[in-house]
Backbone as CSV, one residue per row, in Angstrom:
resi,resn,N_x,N_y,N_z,CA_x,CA_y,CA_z,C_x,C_y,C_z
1,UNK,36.627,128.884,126.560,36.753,127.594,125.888,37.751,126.720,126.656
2,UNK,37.505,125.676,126.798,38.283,124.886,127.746,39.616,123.820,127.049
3,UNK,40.565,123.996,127.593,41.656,122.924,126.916,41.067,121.784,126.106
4,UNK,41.279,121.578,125.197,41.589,119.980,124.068,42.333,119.092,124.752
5,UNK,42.022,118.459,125.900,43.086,117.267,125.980,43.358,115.990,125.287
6,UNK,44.600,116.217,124.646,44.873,115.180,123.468,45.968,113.903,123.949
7,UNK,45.410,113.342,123.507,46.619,111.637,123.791,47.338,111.397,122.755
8,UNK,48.297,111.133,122.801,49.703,110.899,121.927,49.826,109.299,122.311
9,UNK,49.489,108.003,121.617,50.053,107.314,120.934,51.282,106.980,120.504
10,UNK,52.185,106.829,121.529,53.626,106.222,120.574,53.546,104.245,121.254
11,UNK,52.949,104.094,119.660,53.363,102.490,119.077,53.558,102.313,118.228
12,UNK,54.327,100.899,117.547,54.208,100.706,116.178,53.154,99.936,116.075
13,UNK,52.250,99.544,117.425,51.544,98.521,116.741,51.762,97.081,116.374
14,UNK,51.319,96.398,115.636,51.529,95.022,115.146,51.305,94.950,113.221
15,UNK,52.761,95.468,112.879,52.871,95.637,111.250,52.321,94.311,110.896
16,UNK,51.413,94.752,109.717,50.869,93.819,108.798,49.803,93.128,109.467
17,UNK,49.271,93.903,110.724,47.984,93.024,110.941,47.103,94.072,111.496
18,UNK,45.630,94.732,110.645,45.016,95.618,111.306,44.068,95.248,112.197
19,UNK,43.752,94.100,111.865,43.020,93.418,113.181,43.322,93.761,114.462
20,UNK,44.756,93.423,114.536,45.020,93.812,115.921,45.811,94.891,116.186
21,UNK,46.083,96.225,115.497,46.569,97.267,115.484,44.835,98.053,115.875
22,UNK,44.163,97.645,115.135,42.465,98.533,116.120,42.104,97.740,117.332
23,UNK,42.793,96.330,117.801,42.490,96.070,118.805,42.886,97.144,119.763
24,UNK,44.303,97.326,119.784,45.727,98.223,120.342,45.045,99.609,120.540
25,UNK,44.232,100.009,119.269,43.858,101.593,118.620,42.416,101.561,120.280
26,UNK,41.620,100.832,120.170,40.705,100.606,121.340,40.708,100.973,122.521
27,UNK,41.810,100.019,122.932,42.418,100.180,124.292,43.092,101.351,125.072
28,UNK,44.058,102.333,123.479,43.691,103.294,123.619,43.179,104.126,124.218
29,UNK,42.059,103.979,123.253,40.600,105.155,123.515,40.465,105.334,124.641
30,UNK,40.123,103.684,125.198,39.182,103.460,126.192,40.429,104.264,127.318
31,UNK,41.166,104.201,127.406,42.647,104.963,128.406,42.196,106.216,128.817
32,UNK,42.523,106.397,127.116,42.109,108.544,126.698,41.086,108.851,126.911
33,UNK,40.043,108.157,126.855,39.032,108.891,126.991,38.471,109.000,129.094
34,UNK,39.149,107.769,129.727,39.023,107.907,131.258,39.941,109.061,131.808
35,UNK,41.069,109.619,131.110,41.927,110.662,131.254,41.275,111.664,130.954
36,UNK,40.121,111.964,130.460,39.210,113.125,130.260,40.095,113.877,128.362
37,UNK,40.347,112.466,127.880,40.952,113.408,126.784,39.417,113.671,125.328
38,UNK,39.999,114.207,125.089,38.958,114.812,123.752,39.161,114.316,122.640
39,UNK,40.876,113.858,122.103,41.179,113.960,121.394,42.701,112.899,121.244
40,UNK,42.738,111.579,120.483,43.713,110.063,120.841,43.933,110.491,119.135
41,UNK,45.435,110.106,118.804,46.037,110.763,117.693,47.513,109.501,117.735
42,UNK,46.956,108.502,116.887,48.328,107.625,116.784,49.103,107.593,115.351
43,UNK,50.174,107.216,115.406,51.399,107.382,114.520,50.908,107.128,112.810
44,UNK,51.691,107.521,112.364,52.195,107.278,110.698,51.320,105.628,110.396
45,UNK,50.654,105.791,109.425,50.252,104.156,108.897,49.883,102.972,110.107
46,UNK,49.639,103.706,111.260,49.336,102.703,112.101,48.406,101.576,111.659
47,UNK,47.537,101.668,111.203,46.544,100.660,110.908,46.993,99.505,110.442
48,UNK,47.863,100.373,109.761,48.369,98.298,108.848,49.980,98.711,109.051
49,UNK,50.608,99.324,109.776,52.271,98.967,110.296,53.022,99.673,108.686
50,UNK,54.364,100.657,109.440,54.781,100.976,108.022,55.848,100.650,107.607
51,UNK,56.458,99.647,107.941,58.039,98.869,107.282,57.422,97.382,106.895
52,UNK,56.255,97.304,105.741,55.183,95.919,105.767,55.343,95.981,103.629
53,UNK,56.200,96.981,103.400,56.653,96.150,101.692,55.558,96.428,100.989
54,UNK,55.512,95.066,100.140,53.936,94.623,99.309,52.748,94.873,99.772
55,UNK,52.640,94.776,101.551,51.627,94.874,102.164,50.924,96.269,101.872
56,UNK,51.574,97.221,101.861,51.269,98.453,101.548,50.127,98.473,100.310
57,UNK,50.241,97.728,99.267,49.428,97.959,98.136,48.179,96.759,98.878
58,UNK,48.842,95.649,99.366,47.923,94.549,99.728,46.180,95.046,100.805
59,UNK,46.996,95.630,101.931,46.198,96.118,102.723,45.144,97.534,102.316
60,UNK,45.974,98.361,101.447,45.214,99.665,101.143,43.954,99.514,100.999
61,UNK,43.102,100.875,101.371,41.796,100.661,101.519,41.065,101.915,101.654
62,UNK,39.748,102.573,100.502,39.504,103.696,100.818,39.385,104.377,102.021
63,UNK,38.766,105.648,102.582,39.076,106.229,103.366,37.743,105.431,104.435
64,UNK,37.096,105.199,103.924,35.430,104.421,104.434,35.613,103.091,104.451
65,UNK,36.779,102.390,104.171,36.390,101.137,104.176,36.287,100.463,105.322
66,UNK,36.885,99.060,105.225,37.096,97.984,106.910,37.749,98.681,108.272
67,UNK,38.255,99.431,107.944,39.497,99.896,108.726,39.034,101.039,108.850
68,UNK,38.241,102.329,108.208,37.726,103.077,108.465,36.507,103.178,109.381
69,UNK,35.930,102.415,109.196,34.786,102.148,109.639,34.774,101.236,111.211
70,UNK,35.872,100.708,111.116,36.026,100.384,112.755,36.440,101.023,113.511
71,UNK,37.061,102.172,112.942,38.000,103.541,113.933,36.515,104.152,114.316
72,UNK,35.912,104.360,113.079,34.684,105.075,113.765,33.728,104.648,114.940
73,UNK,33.559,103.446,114.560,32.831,102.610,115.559,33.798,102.501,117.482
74,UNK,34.994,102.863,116.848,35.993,102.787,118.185,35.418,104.404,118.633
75,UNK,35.956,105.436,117.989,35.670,106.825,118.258,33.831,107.475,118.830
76,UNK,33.201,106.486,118.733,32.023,106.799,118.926,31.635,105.826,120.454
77,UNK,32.057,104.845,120.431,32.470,104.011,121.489,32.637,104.923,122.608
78,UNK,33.709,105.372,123.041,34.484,106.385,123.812,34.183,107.456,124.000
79,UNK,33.541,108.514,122.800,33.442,110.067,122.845,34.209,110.663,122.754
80,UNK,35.634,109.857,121.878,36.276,111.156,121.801,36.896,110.886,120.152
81,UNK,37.228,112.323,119.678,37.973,112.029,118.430,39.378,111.234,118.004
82,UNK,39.541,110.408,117.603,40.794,109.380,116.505,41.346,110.131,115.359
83,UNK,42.992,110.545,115.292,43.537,110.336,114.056,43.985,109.543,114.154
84,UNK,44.372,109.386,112.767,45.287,107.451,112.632,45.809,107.713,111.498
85,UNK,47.055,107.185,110.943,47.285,107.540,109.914,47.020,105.554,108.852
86,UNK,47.112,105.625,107.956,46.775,104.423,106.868,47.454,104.777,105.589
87,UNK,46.799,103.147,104.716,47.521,103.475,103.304,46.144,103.455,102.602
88,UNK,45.391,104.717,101.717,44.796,105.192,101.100,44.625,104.812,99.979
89,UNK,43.512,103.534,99.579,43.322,103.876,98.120,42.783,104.369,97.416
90,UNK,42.761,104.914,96.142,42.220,105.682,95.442,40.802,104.804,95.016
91,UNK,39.984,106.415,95.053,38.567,105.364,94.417,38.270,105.015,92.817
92,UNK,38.995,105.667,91.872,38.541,105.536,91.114,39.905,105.249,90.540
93,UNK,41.338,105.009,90.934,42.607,104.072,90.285,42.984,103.623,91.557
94,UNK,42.621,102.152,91.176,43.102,100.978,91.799,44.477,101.124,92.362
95,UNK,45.125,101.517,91.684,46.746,101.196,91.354,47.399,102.639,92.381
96,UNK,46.427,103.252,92.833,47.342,104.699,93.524,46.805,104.822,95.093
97,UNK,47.923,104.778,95.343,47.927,104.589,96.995,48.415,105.989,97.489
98,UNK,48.083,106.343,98.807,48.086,107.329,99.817,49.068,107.238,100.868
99,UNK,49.750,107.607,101.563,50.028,107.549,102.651,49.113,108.821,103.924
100,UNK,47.776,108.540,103.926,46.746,109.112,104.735,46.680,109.451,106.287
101,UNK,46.308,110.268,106.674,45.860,110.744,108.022,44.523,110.949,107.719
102,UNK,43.323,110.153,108.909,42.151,110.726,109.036,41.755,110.608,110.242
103,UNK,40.494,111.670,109.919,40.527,112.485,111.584,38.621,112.408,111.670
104,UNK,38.401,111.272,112.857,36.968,110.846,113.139,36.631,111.161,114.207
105,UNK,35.362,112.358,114.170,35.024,112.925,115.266,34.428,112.332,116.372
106,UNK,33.925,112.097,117.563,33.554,111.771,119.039,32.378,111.189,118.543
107,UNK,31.459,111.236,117.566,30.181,110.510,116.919,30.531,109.861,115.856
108,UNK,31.947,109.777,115.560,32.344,108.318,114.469,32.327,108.831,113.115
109,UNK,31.773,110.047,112.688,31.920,111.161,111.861,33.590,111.561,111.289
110,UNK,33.374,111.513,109.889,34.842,111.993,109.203,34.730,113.179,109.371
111,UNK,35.723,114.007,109.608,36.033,115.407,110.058,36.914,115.742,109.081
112,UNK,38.146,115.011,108.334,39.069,115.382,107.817,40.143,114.168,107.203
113,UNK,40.535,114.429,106.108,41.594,112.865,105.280,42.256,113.949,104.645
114,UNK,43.271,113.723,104.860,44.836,114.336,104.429,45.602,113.267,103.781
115,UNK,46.187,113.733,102.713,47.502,112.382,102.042,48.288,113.357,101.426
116,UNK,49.643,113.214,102.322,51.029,113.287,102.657,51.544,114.066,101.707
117,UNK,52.029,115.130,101.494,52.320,115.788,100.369,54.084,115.251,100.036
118,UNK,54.345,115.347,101.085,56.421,114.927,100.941,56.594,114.164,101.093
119,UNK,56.775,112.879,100.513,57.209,111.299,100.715,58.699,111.492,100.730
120,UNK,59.519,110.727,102.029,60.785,110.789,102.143,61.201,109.224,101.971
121,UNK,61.780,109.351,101.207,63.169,108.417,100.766,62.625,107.478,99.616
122,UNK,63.231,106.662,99.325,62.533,105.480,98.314,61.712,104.669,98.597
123,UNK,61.296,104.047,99.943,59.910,103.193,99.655,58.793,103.683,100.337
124,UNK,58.765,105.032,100.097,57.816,105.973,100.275,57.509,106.345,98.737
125,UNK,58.269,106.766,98.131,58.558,107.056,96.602,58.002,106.344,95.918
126,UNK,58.293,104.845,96.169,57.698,103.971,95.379,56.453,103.389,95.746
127,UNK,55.892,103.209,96.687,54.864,102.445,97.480,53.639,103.876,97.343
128,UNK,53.780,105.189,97.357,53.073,106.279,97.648,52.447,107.417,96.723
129,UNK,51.898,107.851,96.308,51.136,108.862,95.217,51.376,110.072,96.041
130,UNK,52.230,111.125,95.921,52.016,112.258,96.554,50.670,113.374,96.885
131,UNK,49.863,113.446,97.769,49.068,114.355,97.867,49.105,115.823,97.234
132,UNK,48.178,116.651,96.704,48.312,117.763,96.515,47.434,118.911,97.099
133,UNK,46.516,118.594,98.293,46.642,119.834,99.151,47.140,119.865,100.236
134,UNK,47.928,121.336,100.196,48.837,120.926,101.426,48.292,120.927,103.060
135,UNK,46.910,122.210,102.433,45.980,122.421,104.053,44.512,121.282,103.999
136,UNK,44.881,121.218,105.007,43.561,120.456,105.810,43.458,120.836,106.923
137,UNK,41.556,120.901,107.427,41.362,121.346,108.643,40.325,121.065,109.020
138,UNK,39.898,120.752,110.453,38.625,120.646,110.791,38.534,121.403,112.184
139,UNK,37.208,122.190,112.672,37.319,122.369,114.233,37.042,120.825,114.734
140,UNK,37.458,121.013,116.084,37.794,120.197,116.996,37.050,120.961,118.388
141,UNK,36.136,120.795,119.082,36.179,121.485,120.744,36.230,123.069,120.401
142,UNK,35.960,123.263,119.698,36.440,124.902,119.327,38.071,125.270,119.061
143,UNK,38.566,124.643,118.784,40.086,124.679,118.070,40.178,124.398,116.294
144,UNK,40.939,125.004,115.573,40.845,124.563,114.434,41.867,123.880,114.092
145,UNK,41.871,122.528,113.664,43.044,121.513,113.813,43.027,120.695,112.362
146,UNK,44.791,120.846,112.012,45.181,120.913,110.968,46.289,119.898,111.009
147,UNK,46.361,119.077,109.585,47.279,117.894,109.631,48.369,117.739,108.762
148,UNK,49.499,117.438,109.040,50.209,116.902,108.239,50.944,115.975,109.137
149,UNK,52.055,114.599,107.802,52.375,114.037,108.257,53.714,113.977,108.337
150,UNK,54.863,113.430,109.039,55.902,113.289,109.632,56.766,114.008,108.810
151,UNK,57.319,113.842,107.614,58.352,114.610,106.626,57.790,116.175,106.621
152,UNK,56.669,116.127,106.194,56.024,117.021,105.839,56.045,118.394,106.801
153,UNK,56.290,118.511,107.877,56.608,119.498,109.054,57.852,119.406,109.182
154,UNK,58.728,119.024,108.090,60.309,119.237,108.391,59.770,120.882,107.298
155,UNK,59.103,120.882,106.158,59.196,122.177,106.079,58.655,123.621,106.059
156,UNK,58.933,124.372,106.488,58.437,125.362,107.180,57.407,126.278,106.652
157,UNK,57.814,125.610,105.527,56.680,126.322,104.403,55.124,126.132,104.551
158,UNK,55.197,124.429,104.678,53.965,123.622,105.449,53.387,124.190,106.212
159,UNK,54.276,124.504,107.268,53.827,124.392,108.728,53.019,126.436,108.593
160,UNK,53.813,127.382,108.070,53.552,128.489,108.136,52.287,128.670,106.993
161,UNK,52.032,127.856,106.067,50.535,127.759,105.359,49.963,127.392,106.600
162,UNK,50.041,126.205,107.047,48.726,126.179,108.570,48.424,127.187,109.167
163,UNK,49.460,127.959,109.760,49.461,129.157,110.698,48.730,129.893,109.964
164,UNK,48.765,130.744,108.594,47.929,131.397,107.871,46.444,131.677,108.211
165,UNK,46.490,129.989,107.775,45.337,129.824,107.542,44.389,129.494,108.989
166,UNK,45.022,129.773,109.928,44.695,129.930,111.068,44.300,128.549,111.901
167,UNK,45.038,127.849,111.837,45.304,126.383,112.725,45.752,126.323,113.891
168,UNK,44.946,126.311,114.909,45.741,126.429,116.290,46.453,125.151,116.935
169,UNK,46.062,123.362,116.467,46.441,122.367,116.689,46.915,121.677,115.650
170,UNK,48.225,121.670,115.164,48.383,120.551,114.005,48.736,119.550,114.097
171,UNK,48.260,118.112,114.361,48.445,117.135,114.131,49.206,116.612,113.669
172,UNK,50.291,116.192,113.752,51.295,114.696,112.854,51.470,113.640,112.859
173,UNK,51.332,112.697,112.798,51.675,111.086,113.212,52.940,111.123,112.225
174,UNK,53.374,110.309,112.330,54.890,109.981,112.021,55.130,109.411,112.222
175,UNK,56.472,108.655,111.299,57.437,107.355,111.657,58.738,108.004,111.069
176,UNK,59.316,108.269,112.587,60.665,109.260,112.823,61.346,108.169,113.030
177,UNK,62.810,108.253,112.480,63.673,106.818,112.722,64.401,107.729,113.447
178,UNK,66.033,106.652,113.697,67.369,107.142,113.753,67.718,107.166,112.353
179,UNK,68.563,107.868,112.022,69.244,109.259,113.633,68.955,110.300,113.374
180,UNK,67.536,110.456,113.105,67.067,111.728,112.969,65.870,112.373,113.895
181,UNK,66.977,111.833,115.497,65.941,112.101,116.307,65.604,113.591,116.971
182,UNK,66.549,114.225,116.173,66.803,116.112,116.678,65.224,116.526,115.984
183,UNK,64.664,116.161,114.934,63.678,116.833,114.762,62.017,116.828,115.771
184,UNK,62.311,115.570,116.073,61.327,115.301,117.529,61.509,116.343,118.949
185,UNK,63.355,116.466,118.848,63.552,116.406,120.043,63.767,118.553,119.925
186,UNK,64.028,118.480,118.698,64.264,120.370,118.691,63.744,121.154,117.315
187,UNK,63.461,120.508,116.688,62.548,121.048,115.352,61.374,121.223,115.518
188,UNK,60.588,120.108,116.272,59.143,120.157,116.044,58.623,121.419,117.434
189,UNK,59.346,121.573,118.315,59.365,122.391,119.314,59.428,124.088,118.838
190,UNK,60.385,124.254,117.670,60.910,125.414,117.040,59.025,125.371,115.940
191,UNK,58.979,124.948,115.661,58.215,125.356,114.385,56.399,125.547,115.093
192,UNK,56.606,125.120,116.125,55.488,125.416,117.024,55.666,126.965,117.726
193,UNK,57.112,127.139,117.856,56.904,128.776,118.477,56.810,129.605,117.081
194,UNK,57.397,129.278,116.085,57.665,130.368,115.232,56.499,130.542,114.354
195,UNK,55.666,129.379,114.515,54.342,129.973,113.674,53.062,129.717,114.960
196,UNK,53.174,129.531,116.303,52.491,130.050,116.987,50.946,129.342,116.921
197,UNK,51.766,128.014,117.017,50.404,127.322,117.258,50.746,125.598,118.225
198,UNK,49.850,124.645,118.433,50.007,123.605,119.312,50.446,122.492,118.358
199,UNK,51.479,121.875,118.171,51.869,120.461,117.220,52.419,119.598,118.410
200,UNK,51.472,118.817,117.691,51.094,117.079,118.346,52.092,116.413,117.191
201,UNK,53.215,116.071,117.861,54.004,114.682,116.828,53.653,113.153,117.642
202,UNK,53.472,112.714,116.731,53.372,110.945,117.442,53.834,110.209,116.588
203,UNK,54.869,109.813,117.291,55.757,108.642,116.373,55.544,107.145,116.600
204,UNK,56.290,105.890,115.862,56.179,104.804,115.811,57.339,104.894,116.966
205,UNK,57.592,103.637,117.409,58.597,103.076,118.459,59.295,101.633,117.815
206,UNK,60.934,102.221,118.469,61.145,100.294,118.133,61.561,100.262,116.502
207,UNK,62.281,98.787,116.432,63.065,98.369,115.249,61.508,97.782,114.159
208,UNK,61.222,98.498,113.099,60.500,97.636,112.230,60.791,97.792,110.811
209,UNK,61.360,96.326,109.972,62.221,96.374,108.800,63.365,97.034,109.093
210,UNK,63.451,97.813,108.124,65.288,98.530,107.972,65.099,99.529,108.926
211,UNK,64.065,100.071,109.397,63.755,101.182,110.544,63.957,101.202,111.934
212,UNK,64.421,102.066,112.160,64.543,102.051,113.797,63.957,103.567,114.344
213,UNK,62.680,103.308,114.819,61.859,104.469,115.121,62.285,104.929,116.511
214,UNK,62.038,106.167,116.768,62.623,106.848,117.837,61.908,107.189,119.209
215,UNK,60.736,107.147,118.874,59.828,107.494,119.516,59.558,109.137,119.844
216,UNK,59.884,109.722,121.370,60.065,110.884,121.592,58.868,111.816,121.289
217,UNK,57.771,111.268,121.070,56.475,112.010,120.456,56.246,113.486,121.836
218,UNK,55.381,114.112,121.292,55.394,115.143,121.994,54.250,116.000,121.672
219,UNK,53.777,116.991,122.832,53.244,118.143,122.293,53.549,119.607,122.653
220,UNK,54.065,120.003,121.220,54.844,121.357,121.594,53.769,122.542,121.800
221,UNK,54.139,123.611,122.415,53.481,124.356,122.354,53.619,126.046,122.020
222,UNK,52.634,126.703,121.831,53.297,127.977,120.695,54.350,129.128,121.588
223,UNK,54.061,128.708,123.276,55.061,129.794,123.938,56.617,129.205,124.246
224,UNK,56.753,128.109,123.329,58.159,127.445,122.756,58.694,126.418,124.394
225,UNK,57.594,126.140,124.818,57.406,124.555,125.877,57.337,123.573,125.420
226,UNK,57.317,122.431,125.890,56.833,121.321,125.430,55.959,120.697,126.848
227,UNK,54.712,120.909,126.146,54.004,119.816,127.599,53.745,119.045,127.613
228,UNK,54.160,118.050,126.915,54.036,116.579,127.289,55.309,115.905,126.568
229,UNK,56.153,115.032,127.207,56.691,114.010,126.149,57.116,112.894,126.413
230,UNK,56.917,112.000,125.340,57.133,110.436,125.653,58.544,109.898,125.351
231,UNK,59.069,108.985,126.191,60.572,108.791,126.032,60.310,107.925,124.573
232,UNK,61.667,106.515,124.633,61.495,105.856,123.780,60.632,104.129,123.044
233,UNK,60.232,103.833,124.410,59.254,102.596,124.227,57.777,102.742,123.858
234,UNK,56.829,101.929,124.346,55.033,102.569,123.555,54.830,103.143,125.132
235,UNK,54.256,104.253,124.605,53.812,104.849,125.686,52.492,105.466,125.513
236,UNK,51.640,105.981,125.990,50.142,107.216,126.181,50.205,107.896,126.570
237,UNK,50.845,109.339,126.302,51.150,110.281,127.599,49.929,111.597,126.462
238,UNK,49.813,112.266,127.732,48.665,113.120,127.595,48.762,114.655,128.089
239,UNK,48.506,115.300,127.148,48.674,116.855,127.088,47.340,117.646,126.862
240,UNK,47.606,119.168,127.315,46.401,120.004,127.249,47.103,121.361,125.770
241,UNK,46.109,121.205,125.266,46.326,122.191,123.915,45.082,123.580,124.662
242,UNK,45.909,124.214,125.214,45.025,125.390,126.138,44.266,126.933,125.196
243,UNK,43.430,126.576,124.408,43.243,127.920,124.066,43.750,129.559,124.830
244,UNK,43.941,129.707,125.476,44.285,130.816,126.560,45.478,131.204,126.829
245,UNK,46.330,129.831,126.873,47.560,129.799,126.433,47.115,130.251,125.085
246,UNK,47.324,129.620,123.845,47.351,130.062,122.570,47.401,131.909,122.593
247,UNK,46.549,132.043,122.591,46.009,133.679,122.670,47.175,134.494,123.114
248,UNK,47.341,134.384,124.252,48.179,134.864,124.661,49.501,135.353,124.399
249,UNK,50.043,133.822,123.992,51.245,133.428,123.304,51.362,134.431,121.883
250,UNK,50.205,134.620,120.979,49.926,134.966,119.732,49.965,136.157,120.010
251,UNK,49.457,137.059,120.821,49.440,138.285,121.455,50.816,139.074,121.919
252,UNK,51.828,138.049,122.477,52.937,138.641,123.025,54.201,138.046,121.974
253,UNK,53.844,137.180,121.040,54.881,137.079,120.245,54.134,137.317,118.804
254,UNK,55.066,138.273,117.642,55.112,139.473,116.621,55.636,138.435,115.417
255,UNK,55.845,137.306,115.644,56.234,136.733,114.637,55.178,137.213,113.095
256,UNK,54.223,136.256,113.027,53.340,136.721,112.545,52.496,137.834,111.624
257,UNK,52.731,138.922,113.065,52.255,139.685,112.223,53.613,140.836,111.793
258,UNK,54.869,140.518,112.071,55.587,141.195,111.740,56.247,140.878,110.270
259,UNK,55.758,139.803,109.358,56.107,139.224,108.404,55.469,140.545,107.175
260,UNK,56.694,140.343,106.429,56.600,141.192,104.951,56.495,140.298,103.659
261,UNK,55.343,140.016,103.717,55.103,139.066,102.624,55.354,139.232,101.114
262,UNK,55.658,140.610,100.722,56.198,141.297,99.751,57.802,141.157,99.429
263,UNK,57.973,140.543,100.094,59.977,140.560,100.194,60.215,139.022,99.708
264,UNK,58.886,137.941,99.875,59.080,136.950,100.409,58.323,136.132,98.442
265,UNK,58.175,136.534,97.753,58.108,136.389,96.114,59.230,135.358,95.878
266,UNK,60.675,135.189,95.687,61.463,134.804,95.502,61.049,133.254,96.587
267,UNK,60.539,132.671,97.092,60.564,132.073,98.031,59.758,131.018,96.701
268,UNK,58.493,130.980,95.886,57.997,130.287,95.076,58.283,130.357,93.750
């Protein structure tokens, strides 16, 4: 089976305008996909920008709608698969919003919609409906690739349900500020060796609202490398998620299967 080459996305985009955040999302593609990638994966709420207030309820939009439906038309364009993350509305209450990741396969095809299980801080709190499953997954190229978003892989609990359940690529988009740039720069690296699989972080860049995003996106990998990473401005940098590597890695490190899940009761 041959590497997943995936593109990492660090922009914020143009908050409060999706028009031209799928212009941005395009151009993209069209990049990733001449790089021979498989697989273009941009930040937290890209579609409609995430320090945008009111806009949040203003812009929301099911998983199929305007904004859905042009990612697809972008992803089918190109041949290769789009995550993106958005603000999710509910179909049947108006009033309850998402903070969403969805994942549109190389034929413009939904593969997978995730909404955010850990909303961090207050206008996440307030603007957001917490999700309640924590796994999502779709194959990908013959990889099985699994999402969560930015808070949500701070805990380990998350991240080791993926591994379980046997996720070899997990996906994050994110909007990582200051000064909490150690988790880009040494968390997301750690939680990729210890549960032994490939995490893709892609962050926003740059001052937007009270935020100051960090950038630093990356893709870690499970023999505790990092092969690809982007400093702090918008960048496209591009990595291989190597099945072979994987294997290997899973083979010579016991994490895993050295776990006593019987000891581990007190934990829920």
């Amino acid at each position: 089976m041959p590497p997943l080459r995936t593109a990492l996305l660090q922009s914020s985009g143009h908050p409060g305008d999706p028009a031209r955040n799928l212009t941005a999302l395009d151009a993209a593609a069209e990049r990733a996909a001449a790089d021979g990638a498989g697989l273009l994966i941009a930040p937290e709420m890209f579609l409609t920008g995430y320090a945008i207030g009111d806009g949040v309820q203003e812009l929301a939009e099911p998983a199929d709608g305007p904004g859905g439906q042009a990612v697809a038309a972008i992803a089918a364009a190109h041949g290769l698969a789009v995550l993106y993350g958005y603000p999710e509305r509910d179909r049947t209450r108006a009033e309850v919003v998402y903070n969403s990741a969805r994942l549109v396969g190389p034929d413009g095809t939904e593969l997978a919609n995730y909404r955010k299980t850990h909303l961090f801080g207050c206008f996440e709190r307030d603007a957001f409906t917490p999700g309640d499953t924590p796994v999502v997954q779709a194959d990908l190229g013959g990889l099985t690739v699994g999402i969560l978003i930015c808070y949500d892989v701070e805990f380990p609990e998350n991240v080791r349900a993926h591994a379980l359940a046997g996720t070899d690529l997990l996906v994050v988009p994110t909007a990582q500020m200051h000064p909490f740039q150690f988790v880009a720069e040494s968390l997301v690296p750690v939680r990729a060796f210890e549960s032994q699989m490939y995490i893709a972080y892609v962050n926003r860049t740059g001052p937007e609202g009270e935020f100051d995003f960090v950038g630093l996106s990356c893709l870690a990998s499970p023999d505790g490398t990092t092969r690809t990473r982007a400093g702090r401005g918008e960048e496209l940098v591009i990595g291989d998620a190597d099945p072979e590597l994987l294997a290997a890695s899973r083979t010579t490190n016991p994490y895993l299967r050295d776990r006593r899940p019987g000891l581990y009761g007190s934990l829920t």
